[in-house]
C-alpha positions in Angstrom: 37.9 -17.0 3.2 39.0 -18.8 0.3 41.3 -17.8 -2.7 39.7 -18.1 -5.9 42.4 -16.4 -8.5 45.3 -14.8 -8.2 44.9 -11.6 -5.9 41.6 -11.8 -5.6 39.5 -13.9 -2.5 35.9 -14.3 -1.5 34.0 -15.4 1.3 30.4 -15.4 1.7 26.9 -15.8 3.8 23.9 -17.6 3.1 20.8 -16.2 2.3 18.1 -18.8 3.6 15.4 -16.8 2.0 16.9 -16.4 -1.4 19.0 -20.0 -1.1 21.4 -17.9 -2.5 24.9 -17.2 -1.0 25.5 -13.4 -0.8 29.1 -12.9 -1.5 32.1 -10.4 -0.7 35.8 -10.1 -2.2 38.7 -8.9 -1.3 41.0 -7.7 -4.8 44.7 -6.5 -5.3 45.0 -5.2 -8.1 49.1 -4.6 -8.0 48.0 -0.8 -7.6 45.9 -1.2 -4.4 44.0 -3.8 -2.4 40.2 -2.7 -2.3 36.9 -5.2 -0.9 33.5 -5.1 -3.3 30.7 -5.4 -1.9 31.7 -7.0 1.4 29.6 -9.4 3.6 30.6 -9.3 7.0 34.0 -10.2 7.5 36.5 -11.9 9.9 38.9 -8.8 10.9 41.8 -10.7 11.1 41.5 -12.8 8.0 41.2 -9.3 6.2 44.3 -7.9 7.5 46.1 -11.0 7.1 46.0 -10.4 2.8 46.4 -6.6 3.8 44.5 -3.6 4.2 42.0 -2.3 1.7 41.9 1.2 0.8 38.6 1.5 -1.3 35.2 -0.1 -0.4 33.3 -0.6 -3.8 29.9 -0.9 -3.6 28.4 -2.3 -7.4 24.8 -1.1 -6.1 22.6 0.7 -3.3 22.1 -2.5 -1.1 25.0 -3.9 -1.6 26.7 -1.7 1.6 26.4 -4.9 3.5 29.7 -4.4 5.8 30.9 -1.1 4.2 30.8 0.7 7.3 33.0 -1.4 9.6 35.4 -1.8 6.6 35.6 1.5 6.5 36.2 2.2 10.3 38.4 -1.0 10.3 40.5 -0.2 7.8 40.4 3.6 6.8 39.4 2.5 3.4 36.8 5.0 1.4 33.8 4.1 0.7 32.9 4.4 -3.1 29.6 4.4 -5.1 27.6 5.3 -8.3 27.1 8.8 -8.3 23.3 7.7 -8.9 23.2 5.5 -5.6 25.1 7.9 -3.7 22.4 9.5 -1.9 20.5 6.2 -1.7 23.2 4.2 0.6 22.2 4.5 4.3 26.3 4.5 5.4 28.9 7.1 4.8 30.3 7.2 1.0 33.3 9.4 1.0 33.7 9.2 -3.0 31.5 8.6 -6.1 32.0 7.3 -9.6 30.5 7.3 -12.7 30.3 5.0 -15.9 33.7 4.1 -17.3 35.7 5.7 -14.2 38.8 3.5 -12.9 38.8 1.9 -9.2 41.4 0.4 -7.4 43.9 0.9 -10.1 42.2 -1.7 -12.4 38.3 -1.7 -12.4 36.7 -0.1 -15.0 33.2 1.0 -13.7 30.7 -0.2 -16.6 26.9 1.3 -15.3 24.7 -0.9 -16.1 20.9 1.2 -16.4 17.4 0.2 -15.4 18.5 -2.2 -12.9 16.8 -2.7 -9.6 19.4 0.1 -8.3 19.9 3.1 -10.1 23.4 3.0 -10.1 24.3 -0.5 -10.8 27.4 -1.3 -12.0 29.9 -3.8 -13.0 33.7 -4.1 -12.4 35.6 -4.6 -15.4 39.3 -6.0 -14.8 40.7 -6.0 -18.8 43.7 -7.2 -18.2 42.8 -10.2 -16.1 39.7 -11.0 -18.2 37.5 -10.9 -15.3 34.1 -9.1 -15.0 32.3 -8.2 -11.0 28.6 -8.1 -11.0 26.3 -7.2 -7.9 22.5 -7.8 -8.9 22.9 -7.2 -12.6 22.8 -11.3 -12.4 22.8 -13.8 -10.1 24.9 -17.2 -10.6 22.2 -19.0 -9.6 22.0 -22.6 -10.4 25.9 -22.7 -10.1 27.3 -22.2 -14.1 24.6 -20.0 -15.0 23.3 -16.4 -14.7 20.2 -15.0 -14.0 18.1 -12.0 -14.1 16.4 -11.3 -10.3 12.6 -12.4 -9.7 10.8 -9.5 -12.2 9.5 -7.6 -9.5 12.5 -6.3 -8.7 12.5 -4.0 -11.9 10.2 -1.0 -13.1 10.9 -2.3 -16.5 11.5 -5.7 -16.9 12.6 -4.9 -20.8 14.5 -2.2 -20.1 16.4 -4.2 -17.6 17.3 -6.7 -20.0 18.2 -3.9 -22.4 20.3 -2.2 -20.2 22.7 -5.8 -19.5 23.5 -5.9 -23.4 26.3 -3.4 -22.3 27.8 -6.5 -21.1 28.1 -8.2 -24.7 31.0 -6.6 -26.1 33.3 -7.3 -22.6 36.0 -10.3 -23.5 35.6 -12.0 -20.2 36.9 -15.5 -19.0 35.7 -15.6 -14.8 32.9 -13.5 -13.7 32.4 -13.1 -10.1 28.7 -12.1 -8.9 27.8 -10.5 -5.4 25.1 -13.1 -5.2 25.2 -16.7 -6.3 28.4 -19.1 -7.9 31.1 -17.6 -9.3 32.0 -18.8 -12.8 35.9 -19.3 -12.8 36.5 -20.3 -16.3 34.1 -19.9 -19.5 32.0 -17.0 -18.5 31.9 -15.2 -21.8 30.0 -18.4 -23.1 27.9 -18.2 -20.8 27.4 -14.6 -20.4 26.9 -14.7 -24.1 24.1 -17.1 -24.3 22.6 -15.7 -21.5 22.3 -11.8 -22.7 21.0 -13.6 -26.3 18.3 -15.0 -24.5 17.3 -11.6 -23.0 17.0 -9.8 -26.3 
């Protein structure tokens, strides 16, 4: 595990199919701790920082470890209400578009993604901006849509990331891929230009 900002930590897994690291993080908001997306985990390392009390899931296959964080740590599982019934592990809440998590996170849905419930995690205050598969930060400084096959609607995807334009974002810190520590609203910028 490594600390990449203040209150906020990662650590990750390899893909070798993808050559892609498949990442999870651990977030404390100053109103509660909470893991997105988790990859398995070392149990000690995790209580260490302290125990989370949500388990944030940005799509349907992002449930990775949910389940033992949730048995671990008593934290409640929490997804889109649109991948709800789609996550094969027990969600004890759902959210919807603009809903608050872990004291901080603005849920921003995200439509026509690969998951029907795809969201991003929106932390105003700290300038910093969580994405699952919406894009992958993949080569490291850049983001990327996933392989077109992925979507019905390849258009529509790329539609449905413009919601991201208006965010005022410094770091962005993807499920998949490099995280972009300083400069990401350039880059996410550029990036949903070239998707119109």
């Amino acid at each position: 595990m490594k600390q990449l900002l203040d209150g906020v930590w990662t650590w990750s897994v390899f893909d070798e199919a993808r050559q892609i690291d498949f990442n999870g993080y651990w977030v404390d908001t100053g109103s509660a701790r909470a893991l997105i997306d988790p990859v398995p985990f070392d149990e000690e390392a995790l209580a260490r920082l302290g125990s989370p009390i949500e388990v944030i899931l940005t799509n349907k296959d992002h449930r990775r470890s949910a389940a033992k964080a949730r048995e671990r740590f008593g934290a409640a599982v929490v997804a889109h209400a649109l991948d709800r019934p789609l996550v094969d592990v027990p969600v004890d809440r759902e959210f919807t578009d603009g809903d608050v998590l872990a004291g901080a996170l603005r849920a921003i849905h995200l439509p026509d993604q690969k998951s029907p419930g795809e969201t991003a995690l929106y932390w105003a205050a700290r300038r910093l901006l969580f994405l699952g598969d919406a894009l992958w930060g993949k080569p490291a400084g850049a983001l990327t849509m996933l392989p077109p096959a992925k979507y019905k609607d390849v258009a529509a995807a790329r539609a449905g990331l413009q919601r991201l334009a208006a965010l005022d974002v410094d770091a962005i810190l993807m499920g998949d891929g490099a995280p972009i520590l300083t400069g990401g609203g350039d880059v996410l910028r550029r990036t949903l230009a070239g998707l119109r």
